[in-house]
matplotlib code that plots the C-alpha trace (Angstrom):
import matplotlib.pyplot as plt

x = [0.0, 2.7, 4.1, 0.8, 0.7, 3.9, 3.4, 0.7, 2.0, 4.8, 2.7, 2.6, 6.1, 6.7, 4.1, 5.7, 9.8, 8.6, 7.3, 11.2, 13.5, 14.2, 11.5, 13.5, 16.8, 15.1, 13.7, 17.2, 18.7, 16.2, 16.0, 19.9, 20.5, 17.6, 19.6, 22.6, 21.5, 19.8, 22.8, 24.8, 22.3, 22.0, 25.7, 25.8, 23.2, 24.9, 22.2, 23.6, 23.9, 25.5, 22.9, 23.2, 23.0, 19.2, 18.4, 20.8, 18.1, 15.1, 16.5, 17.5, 14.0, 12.2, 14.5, 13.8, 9.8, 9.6, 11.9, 13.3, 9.9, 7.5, 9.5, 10.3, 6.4, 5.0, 7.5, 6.5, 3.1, 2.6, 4.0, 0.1, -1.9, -3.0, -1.6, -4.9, -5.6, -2.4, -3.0, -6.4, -4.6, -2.0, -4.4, -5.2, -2.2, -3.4, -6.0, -3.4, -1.3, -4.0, -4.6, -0.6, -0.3, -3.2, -1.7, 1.9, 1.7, -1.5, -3.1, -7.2, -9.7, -13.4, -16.0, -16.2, -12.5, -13.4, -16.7, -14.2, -11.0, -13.9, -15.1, -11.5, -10.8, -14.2, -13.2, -10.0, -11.8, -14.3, -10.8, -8.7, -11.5, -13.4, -16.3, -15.1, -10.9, -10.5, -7.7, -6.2, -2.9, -4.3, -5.7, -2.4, -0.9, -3.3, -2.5, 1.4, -0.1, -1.7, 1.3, 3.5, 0.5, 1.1, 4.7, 5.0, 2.2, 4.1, 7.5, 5.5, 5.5, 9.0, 10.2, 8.2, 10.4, 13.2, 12.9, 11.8, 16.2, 17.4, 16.5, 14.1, 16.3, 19.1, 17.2, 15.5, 18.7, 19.9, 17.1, 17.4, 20.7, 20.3, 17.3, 19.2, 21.7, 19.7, 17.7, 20.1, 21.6, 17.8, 18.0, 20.8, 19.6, 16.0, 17.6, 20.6, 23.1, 20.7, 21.7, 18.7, 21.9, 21.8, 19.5, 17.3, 15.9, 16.6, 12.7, 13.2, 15.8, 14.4, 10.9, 13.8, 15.5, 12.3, 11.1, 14.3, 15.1, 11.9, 9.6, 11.5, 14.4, 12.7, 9.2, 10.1, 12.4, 9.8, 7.2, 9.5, 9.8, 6.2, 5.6, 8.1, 5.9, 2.5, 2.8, 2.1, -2.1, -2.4, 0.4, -0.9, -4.4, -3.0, -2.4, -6.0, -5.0, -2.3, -5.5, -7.1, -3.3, -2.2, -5.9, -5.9, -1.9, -2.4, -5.7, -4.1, -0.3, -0.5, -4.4, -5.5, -9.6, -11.5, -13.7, -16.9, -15.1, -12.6, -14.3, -16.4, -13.4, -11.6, -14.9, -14.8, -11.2, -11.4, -14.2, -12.7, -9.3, -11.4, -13.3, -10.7, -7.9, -10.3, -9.8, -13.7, -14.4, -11.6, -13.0, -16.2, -15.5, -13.5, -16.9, -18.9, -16.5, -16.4, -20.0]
y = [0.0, 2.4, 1.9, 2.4, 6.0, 6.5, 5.4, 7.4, 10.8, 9.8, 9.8, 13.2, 13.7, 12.5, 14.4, 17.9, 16.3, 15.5, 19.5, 20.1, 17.9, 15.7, 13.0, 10.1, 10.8, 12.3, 8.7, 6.9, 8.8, 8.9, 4.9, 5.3, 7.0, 4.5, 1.4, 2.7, 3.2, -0.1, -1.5, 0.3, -0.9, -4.5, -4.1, -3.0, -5.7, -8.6, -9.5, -8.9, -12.3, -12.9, -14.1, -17.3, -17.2, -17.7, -15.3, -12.8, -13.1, -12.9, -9.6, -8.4, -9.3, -7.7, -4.3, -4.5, -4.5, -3.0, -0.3, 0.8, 0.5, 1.3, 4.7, 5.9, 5.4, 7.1, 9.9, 10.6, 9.5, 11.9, 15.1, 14.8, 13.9, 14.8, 12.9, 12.2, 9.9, 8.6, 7.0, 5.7, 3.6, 2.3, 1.3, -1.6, -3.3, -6.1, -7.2, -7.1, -8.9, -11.9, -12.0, -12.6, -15.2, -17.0, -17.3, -17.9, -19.1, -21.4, -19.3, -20.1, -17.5, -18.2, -17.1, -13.8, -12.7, -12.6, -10.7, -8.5, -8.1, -6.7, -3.9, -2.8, -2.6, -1.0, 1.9, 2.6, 2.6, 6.2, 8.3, 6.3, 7.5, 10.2, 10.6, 13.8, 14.0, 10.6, 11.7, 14.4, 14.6, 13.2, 10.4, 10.0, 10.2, 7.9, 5.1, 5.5, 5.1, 2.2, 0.7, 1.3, -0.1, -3.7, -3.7, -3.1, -6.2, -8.1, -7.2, -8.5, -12.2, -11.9, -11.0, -13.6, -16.2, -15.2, -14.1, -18.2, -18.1, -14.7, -12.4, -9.7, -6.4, -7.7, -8.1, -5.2, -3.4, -5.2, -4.1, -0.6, 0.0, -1.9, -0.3, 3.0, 2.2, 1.6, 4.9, 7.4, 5.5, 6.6, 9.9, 10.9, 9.9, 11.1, 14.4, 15.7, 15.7, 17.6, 17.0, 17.3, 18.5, 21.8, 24.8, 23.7, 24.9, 23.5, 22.2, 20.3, 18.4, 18.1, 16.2, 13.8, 12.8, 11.7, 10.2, 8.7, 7.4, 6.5, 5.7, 3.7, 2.8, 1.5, 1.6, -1.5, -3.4, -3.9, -4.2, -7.3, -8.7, -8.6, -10.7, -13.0, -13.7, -14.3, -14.1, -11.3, -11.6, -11.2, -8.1, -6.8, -6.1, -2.8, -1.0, -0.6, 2.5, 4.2, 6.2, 7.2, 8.6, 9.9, 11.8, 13.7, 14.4, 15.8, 18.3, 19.4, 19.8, 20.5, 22.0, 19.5, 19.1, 15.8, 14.8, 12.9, 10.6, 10.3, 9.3, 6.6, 5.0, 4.6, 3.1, 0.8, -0.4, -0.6, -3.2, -4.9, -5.1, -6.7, -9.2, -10.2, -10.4, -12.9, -11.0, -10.6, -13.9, -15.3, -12.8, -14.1, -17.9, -16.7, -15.1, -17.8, -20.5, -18.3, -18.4]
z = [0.0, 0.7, -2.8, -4.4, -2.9, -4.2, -7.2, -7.5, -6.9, -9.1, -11.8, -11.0, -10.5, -14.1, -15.5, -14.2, -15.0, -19.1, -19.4, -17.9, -19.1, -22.1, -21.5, -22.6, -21.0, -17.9, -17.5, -18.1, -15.7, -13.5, -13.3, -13.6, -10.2, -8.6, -9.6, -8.6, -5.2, -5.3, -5.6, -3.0, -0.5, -1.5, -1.2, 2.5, 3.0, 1.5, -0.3, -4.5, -6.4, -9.5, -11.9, -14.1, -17.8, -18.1, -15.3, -17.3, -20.5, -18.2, -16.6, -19.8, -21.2, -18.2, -18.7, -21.8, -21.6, -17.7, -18.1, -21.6, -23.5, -20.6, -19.4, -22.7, -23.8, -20.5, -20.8, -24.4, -23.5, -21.0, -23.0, -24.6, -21.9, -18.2, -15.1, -14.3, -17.7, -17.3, -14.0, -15.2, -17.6, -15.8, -13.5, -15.9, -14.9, -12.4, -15.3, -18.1, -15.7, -14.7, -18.7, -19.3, -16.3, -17.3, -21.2, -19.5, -16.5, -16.9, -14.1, -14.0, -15.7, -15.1, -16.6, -13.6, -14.2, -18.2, -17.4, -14.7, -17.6, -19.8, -17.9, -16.8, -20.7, -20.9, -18.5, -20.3, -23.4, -22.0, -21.9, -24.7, -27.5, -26.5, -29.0, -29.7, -30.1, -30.9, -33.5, -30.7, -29.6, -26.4, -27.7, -28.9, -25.7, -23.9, -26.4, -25.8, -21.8, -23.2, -24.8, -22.3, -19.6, -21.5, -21.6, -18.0, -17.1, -19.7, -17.1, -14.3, -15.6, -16.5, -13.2, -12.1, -13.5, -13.2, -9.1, -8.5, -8.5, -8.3, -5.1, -6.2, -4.7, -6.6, -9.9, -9.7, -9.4, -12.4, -14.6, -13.5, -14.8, -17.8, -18.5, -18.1, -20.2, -22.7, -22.3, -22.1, -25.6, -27.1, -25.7, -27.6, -30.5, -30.5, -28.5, -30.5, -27.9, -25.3, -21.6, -18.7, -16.5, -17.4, -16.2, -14.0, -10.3, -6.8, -7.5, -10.5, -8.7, -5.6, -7.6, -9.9, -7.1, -4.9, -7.8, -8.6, -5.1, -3.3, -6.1, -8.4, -6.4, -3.1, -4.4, -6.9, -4.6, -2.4, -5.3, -6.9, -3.7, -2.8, -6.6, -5.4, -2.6, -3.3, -7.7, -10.2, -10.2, -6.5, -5.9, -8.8, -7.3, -5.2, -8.9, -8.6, -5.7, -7.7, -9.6, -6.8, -5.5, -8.8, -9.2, -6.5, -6.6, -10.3, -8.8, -5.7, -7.6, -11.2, -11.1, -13.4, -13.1, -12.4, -15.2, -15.1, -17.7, -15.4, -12.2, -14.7, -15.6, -12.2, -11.0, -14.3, -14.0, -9.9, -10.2, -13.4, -11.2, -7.8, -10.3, -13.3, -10.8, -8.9, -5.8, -5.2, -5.8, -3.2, -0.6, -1.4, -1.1, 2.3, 3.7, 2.7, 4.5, 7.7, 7.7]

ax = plt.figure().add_subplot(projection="3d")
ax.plot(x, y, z, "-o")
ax.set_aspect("equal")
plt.show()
């Protein structure tokens, strides 16, 4: 729960550090300084491990789709569209996720997490094409949210199998800075040589570094580690607050208004999360046993 809240304000964080810095290399060196702190304290801790070969593809493969293409779409993603959409989005994680581990991982879908997985994609759908801007540059930048949404659920299963072997602070550290690498590479390319360490105020720095540090440093250590613990359908479940967080961070810190869309939507996706993640239904079967 505590990484859901910051998650959700650093939804906002991002939003505010794309409209200052180069998106793409704001995010590599962003998820650069979080790994490299990562590591430092896994260090002190005694608790890095040298991955095998096989865990080596799976981390790569998880960078690959957790970090490189998920931060670089939400970065240029969120250049066209509001924090508040944004968050809505992402919040389809934990059903994306249950429809990947049930392709992947042969986890069970019944009839009531299909019915569930529907509506989530349902609420997603009432701010991806408005009936009026479906060809805006914001419906533009809510299908880059989209895109990176998916490549981030894909991430989950990934990190799944690889952290059955590899401890989940140390591969998370791992994918960091290879995601980083990677990203800063982009940057250069897509940014003619521009550099976010230039001209900036004590603020700007003062937002990157929280985000940097607590939100994707910390906030995904314990994350991976809570996956490790009881899977990728049943962590993922707690994306479902990150909304909530990340809509009331963008109204009270960037002014941005609460639609009725909006607040359709996160009540869509919230009770496609609770019923296509089967979390209602195990509650329900947990009540009914009790009584």
């Amino acid at each position: 729960m505590f990484v859901m809240v910051v998650w959700g304000l650093n939804v906002v964080a991002v939003k505010y550090l794309v409209e200052a810095m180069h998106p793409v290399q704001m995010q590599g060196v962003r998820i650069g300084a979080a790994g490299i702190a990562a590591l430092a304290i896994l260090y002190v801790l005694k608790e890095l491990k040298r991955p095998n070969r096989n865990e080596v593809v799976l981390i790569g493969a998880a960078a690959l789709f957790g970090q490189v293409l998920h931060h670089s779409l939400l970065a240029w993603g969120l250049l066209n569209t509001t924090a508040g959409n944004a968050s809505l989005i992402l919040g389809l994680i934990p059903v994306t996720t249950a429809v990947f581990a049930a392709v992947l991982l042969r986890e069970r879908l019944n009839l009531l997490r299909v019915f569930g997985i529907l509506i989530g994609f349902s609420g997603v759908m009432l701010i991806i094409i408005p009936s009026n801007e479906a060809l805006s540059a914001a419906a533009g930048g809510d299908l880059l949210i989209f895109l990176s949404m998916i490549s981030q659920a894909f991430s989950f299963i990934l990190i799944r199998k690889a952290s059955t072997s590899l401890p989940a602070g140390a591969m998370t550290a791992y994918m960091l800075l290879a995601g980083s690498i990677v990203l800063i590479g982009l940057s250069f390319v897509t940014g003619g040589g521009e550099t976010v360490f230039q001209g900036h105020t004590s603020t700007v720095w003062a937002v990157f570094f929280s985000s940097a540090l607590l939100a994707t440093g910390a906030g995904h250590i314990l994350f991976n580690s809570a996956i490790q613990k009881i899977g990728p359908s049943q962590t993922a479940v707690f994306n479902n607050f990150v909304p909530f967080f990340a809509l009331g961070g963008s109204w009270l810190f960037l002014g941005e208004t609460i639609t009725v869309y909006q607040a359709a939507s996160f009540m869509l996706i919230v009770i496609g999360v609770l019923l296509g993640t089967g979390y209602a239904e195990y509650q329900y079967k947990k009540y009914k046993y009790a009584n």
